[in-house]
C-alpha positions in Angstrom: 112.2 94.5 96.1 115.2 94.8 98.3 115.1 95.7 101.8 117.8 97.1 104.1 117.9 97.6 107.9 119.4 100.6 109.5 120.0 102.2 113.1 118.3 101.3 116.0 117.9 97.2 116.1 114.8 95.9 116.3 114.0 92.2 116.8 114.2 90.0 114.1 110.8 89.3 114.1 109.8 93.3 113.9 111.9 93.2 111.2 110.1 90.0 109.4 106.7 92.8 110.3 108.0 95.7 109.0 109.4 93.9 105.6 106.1 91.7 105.6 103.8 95.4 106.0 105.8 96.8 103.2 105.4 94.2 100.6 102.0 94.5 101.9 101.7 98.2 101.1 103.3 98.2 98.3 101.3 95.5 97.1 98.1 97.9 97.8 99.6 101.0 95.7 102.1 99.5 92.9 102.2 97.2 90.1 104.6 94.5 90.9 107.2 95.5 88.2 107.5 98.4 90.1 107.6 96.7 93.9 110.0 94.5 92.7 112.4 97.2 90.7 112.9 99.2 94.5 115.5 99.4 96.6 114.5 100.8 100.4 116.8 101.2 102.9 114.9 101.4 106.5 116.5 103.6 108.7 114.8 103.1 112.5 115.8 106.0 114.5 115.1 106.1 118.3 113.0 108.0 119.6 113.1 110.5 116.5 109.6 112.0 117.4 111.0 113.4 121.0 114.3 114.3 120.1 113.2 116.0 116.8 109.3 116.2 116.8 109.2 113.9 113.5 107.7 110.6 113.0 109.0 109.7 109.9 111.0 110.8 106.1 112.1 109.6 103.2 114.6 110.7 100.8 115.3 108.9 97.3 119.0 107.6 97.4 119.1 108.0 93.4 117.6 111.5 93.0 119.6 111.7 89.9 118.1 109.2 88.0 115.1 109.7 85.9 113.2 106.8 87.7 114.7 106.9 91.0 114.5 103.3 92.4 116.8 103.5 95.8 115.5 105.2 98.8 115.3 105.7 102.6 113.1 105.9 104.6 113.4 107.1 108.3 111.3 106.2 111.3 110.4 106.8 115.0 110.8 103.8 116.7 110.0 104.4 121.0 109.7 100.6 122.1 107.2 97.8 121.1 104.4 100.0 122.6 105.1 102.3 119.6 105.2 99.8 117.0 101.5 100.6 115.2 102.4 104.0 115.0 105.8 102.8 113.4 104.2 100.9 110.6 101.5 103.4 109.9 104.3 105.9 109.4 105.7 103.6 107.1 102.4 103.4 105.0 102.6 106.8 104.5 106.5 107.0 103.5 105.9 104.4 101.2 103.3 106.2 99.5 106.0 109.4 99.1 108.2 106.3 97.7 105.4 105.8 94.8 104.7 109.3 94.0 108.8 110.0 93.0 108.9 106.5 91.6 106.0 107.2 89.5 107.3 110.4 88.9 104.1 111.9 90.2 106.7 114.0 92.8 110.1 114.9 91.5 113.1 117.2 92.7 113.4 120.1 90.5 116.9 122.2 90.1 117.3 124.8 92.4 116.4 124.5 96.0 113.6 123.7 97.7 112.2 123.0 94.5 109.5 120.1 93.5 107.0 119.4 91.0 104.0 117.1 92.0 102.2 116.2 88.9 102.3 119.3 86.9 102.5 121.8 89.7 105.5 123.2 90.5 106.2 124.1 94.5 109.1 125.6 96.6 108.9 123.5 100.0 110.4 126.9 102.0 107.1 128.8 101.2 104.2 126.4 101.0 103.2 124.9 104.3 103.5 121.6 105.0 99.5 120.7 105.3 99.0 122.8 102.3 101.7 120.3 100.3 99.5 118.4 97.7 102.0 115.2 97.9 101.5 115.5 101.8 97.8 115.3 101.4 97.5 112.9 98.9 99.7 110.7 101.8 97.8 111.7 104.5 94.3 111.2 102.5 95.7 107.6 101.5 97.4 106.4 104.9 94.7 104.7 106.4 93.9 103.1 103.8 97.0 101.4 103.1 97.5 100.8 106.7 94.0 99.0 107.2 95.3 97.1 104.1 98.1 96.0 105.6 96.0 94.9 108.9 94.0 93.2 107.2 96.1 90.7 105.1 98.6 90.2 107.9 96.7 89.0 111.1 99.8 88.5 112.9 100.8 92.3 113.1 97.2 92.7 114.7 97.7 91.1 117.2 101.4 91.8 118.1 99.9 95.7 118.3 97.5 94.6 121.0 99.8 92.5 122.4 101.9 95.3 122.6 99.5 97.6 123.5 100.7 99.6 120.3 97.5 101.7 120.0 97.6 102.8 123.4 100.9 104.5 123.0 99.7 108.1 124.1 101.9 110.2 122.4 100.5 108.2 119.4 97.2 108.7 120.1 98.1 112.8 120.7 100.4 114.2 118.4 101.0 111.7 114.8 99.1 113.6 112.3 99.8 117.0 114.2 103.4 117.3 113.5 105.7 116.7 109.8 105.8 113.2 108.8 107.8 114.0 105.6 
């Protein structure tokens, strides 16, 4: 697996965090033929959430290929404070990662056109919280995230260092507005 750094710096050690969570993650929802076959670029985009009102995307780099293997993944980054919130965005990016690199969610010709599973879906008509992909994310997320936690007792307690789970605007809106 390959990891790449974009936008906004963050320290080296939230770095060594974020790349540690998403071997972690990955670890919790791939085989490691696949982990080890992708390519994720990491964009970290200040304060994405207030100037756009979204925590997080992704979009595969290699949409063309059969498999794609290369993608990116955006996130809200608002300080240290909002660094939980950060890597449990990230849980749930990854998991879009493993549905197109399984093939489970794929980009169909024509626009805002996707097939997850066998379903097919245009994205302009079916609400985001009525996306399957979304829900299967959003169903999944803590668990991945609690994963994470769990095998990496360091990034517990740099959130509650941080006071990461206090951020409010955490706490308030993330689950109430488009992740990806």
């Amino acid at each position: 697996m390959e990891i790449n750094f974009l936008g906004y710096p963050i320290t080296q050690k939230q770095k060594d965090m974020v790349s540690k969570a998403t071997s972690l993650a990955l670890d919790s929802l791939v085989t490691k033929r696949m982990k080890n076959s992708l390519i994720l670029d990491i964009r970290i985009e200040k304060d994405m959430f207030k100037n756009r009102q979204v925590w997080g995307d992704m979009m595969n780099e290699d949409h063309d290929e059969k498999s794609p293997k290369h993608f990116e993944i955006r996130i809200n980054y608002s300080g240290k404070q909002s660094f939980a919130t950060l890597i449990k965005v990230l849980c749930h990016e990854l998991i879009h990662v493993v549905q197109f690199a399984s093939r489970r969610l794929r980009y169909l010709s024509g626009p805002y056109r996707v097939a997850f599973i066998s379903d097919h879906y245009s994205t302009d008509t079916v609400e985001y919280d009525d996306r399957p992909w979304e829900i299967e994310a959003h169903e999944l997320e803590d668990e991945v995230f609690e994963y994470v936690k769990a095998n990496y007792e360091e990034i517990e307690t740099y959130f509650q260092k941080t006071k990461g789970y206090n951020w409010k605007p955490a706490l308030e809106n993330y689950g109430k507005m488009e992740s990806s």
